[in-house]
Structures are given as C-alpha cells and as structure tokens.
C-alpha atoms as a printed R data frame, in Angstrom:
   type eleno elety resid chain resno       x       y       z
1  ATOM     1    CA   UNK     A     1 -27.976 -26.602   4.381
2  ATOM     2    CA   UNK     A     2 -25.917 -28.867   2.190
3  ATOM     3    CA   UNK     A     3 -25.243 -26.534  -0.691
4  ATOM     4    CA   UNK     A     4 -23.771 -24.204   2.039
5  ATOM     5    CA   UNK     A     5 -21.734 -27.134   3.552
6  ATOM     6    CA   UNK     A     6 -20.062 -27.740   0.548
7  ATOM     7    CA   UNK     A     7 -19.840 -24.298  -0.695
8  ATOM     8    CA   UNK     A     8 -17.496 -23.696   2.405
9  ATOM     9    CA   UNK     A     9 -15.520 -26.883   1.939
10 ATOM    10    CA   UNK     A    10 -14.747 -25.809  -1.475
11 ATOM    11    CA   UNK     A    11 -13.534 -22.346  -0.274
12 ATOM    12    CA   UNK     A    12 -11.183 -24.046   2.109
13 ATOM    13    CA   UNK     A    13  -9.719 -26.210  -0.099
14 ATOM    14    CA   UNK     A    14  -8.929 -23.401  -2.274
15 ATOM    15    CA   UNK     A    15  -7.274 -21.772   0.457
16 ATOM    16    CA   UNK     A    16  -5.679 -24.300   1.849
17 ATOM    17    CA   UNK     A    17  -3.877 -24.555  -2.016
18 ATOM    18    CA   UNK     A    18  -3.074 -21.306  -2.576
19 ATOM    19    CA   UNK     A    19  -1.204 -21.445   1.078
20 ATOM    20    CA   UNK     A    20   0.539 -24.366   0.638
21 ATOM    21    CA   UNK     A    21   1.798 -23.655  -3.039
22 ATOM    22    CA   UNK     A    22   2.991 -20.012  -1.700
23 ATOM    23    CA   UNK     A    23   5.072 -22.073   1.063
24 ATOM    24    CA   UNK     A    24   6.273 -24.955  -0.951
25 ATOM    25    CA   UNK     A    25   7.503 -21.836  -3.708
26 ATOM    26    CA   UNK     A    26   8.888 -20.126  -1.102
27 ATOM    27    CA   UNK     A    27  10.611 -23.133   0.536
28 ATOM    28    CA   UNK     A    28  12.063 -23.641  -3.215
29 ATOM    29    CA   UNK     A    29  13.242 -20.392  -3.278
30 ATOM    30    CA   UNK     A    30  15.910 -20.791  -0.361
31 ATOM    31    CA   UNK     A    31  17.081 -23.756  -0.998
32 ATOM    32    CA   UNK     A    32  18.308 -21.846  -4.439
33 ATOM    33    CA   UNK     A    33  19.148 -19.042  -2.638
34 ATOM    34    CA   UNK     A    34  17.220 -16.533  -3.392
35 ATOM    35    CA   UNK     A    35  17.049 -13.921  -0.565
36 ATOM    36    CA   UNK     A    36  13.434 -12.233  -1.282
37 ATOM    37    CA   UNK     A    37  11.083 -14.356  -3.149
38 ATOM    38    CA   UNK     A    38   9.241 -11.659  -4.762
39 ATOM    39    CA   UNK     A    39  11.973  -9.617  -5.420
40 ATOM    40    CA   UNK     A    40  12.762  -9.563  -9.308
41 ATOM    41    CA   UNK     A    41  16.705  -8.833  -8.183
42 ATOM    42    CA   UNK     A    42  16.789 -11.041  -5.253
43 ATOM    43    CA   UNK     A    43  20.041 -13.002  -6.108
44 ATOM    44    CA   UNK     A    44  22.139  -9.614  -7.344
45 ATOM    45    CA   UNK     A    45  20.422  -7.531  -4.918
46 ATOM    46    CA   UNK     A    46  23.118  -5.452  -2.736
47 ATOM    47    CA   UNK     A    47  20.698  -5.892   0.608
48 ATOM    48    CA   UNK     A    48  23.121  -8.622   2.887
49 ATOM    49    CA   UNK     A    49  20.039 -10.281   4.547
50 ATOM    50    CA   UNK     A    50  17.073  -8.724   3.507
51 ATOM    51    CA   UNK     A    51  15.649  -6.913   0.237
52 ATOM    52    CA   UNK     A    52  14.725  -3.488   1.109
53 ATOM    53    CA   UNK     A    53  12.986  -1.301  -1.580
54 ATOM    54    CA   UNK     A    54  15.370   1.246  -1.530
55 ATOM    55    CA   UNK     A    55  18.473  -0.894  -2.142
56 ATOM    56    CA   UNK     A    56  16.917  -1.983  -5.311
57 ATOM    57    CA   UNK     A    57  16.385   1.418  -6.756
58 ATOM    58    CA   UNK     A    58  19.769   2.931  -5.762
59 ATOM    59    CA   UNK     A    59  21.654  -0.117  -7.651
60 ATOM    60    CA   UNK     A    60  19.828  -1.096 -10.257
61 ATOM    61    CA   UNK     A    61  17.088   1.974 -11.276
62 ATOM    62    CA   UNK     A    62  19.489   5.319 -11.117
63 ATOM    63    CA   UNK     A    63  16.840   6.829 -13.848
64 ATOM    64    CA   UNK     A    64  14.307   6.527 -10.676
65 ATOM    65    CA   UNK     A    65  16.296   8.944  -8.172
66 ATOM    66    CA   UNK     A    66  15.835  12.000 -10.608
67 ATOM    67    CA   UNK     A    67  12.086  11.479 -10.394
C-alpha cells in the first residue's frame, strides 16, 4: 500500500512541475512580448493578435505554397 502511495505522490509532483514551468515560461513570454509562445516567428509574425499557421507560411516559407 505504501509503495503505491508514494508512487502516486511522485507522479504528481512531476506534474505539478511540468505545469507550473509551462506557465511561469509562458508568463515570461508576454511580459517580452512574444505573441505565440511556441511559435518560432512569434515577434515578426504578421498575425495582429494571434499566430495562425497559415500566416507563418505565406510570409516567411513562400518555397512551401508550391508544394
């Protein structure tokens, strides 16, 4: 019964730091201004509030439309 007990603890813990470092990267982010935190362009990218995939590729990736 223990073993389990602490199994689960461990798992939540884990959790519980993979959350919080995703928010307190994300909270980062805006405060510099970055639109879209996973988005490799997100400072030059031509979306006003929001990255959208297509913007992206239209701007920055021309080689991409012929495909």
């Amino acid at each position: 019964m223990l073993p389990r007990l602490i199994g689960r603890i461990i798992v939540l813990i884990m959790i519980a730091t993979v959350v919080g470092l995703s928010l307190l990267k994300i909270s980062r982010d805006r405060k510099n201004g970055v639109k879209c935190s996973g988005c490799p362009y997100s400072k030059t990218c031509g979306a006003n509030t929001t990255c959208s995939d297509n913007s992206q590729f239209t701007t920055h990736n021309s080689q991409l439309k012929t495909l």
